[in-house]
N, C-alpha and C positions, 0 to 999 in steps of 0.2 A: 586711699582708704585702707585702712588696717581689716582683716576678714580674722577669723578664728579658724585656722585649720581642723579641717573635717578628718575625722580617722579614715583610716581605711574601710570600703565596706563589707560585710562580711556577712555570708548566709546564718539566717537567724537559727538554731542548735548545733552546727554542729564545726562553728568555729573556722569555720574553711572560708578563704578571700572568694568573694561572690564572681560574676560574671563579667568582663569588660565593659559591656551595654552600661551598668550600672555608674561604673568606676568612669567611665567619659562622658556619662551624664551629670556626674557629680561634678569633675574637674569643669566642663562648658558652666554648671552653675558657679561654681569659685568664681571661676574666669569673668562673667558676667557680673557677678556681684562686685567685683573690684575695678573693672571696668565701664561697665552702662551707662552710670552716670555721669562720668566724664565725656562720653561720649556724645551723650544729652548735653550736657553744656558747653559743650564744642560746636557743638551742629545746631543749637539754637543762636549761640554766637553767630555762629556763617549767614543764616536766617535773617538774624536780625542787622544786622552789621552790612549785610547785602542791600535790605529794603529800605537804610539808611543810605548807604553811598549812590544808590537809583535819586533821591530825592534832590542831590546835587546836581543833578542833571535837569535843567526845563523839560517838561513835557516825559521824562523817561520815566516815572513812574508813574502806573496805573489809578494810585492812591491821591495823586495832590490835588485834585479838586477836593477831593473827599478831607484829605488833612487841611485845606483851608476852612473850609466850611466849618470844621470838626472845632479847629482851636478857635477860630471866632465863635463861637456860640458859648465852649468850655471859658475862654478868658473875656468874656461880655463886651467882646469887640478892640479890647485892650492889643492883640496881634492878632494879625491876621495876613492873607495874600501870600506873598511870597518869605516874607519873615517870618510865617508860621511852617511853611513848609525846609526853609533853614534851619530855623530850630529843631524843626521834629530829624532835620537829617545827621544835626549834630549829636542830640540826643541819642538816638540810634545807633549810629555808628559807637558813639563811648561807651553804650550800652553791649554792645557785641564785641568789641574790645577787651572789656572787664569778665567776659563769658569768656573769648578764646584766649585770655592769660592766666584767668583764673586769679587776677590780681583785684583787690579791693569790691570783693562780691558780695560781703555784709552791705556795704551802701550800696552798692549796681541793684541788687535785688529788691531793695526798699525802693530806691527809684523806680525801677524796672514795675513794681505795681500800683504806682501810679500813671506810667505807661501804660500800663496792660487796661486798666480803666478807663484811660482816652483810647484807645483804639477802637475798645469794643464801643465807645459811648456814642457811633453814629445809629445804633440800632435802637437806642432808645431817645436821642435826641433827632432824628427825622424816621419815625416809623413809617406813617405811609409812602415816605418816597423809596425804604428798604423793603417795605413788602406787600408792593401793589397789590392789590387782589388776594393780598393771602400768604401770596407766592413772593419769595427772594430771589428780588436782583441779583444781575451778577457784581454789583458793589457790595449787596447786604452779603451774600455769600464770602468774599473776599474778607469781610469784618470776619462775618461767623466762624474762617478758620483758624481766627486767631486764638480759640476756646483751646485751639490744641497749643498754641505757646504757654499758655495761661499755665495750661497741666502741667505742659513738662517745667516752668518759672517755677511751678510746687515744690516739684520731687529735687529741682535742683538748692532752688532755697530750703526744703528739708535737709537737706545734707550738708549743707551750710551752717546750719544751725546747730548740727550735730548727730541727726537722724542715722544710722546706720541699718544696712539690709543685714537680716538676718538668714544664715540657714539651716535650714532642719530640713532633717530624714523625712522621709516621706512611709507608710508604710504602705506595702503594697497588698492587695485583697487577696 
């Protein structure tokens, strides 16, 4: 990602280059702003790409009762059992692939939130069994973190699209 270099900073009248604190605060923001977001879609890659290649394995992910259930109810019985849980592995996995290449991420992200809508959609396709009494299961829980892929699929599909961080001076009181 392209940034706009920052001047140097400089104490406001009387033209004199400001304090180091200032100047390696500024340079950690460059730094960040040119790299965060890749970093974000590298490590959501790993994430997701991980909780894919678990699903290949019987019994090794936490999720596949939950991912059978989930695509039987979403494809009205059309897959289900262990085909649903293949699918969801392959998906995933090419899904986390295209995050840690950074190759063909305009379609990974269009798919990628149609994913993101079955995952979450055990919480509102069996609520009482996600939140007995009130209170969240450790399955509904396990959905509900996936609010946090959700965000970061934003900021990475914002940048995707073209979205770039911006920086500004900050002034100090």
């Amino acid at each position: 990602m392209a940034t706009t270099p920052i001047p140097e900073p400089v104490e406001p009248g009387t033209g004199q280059r400001s304090a180091p604190a200032p100047d390696l605060l500024m340079r950690s923001a460059q730094w960040l702003a040119q790299h965060s977001i890749t970093a974000l879609r590298i490590s959501l890659g790993l994430v997701i790409a991980g909780f894919g290649a678990l699903k290949f394995i019987p019994g090794a992910s936490p999720a596949e009762a939950l991912v059978m259930r989930t695509t039987e109810a979403l494809t009205f019985g059309v897959v289900s059992g262990t085909t649903a849980v293949v699918i969801t592995a392959v998906l995933e996995t090419f899904l986390g692939l295209l995050l840690l290449t950074g190759h063909g991420l305009r379609l990974g992200l269009l798919v990628m939130a149609g994913w993101l809508g079955a995952i979450l959609a055990p919480v509102v396709l069996f609520p009482s069994e996600m939140f007995p009494g009130g209170f969240p299961t450790l399955a509904a829980q396990y959905v509900l973190k996936d609010i946090i892929l959700a965000a970061a699929w934003a900021v990475v599909a914002a940048q995707v699209l073209g979205a770039r961080m911006i920086l500004t001076r900050r002034s100090t009181p």
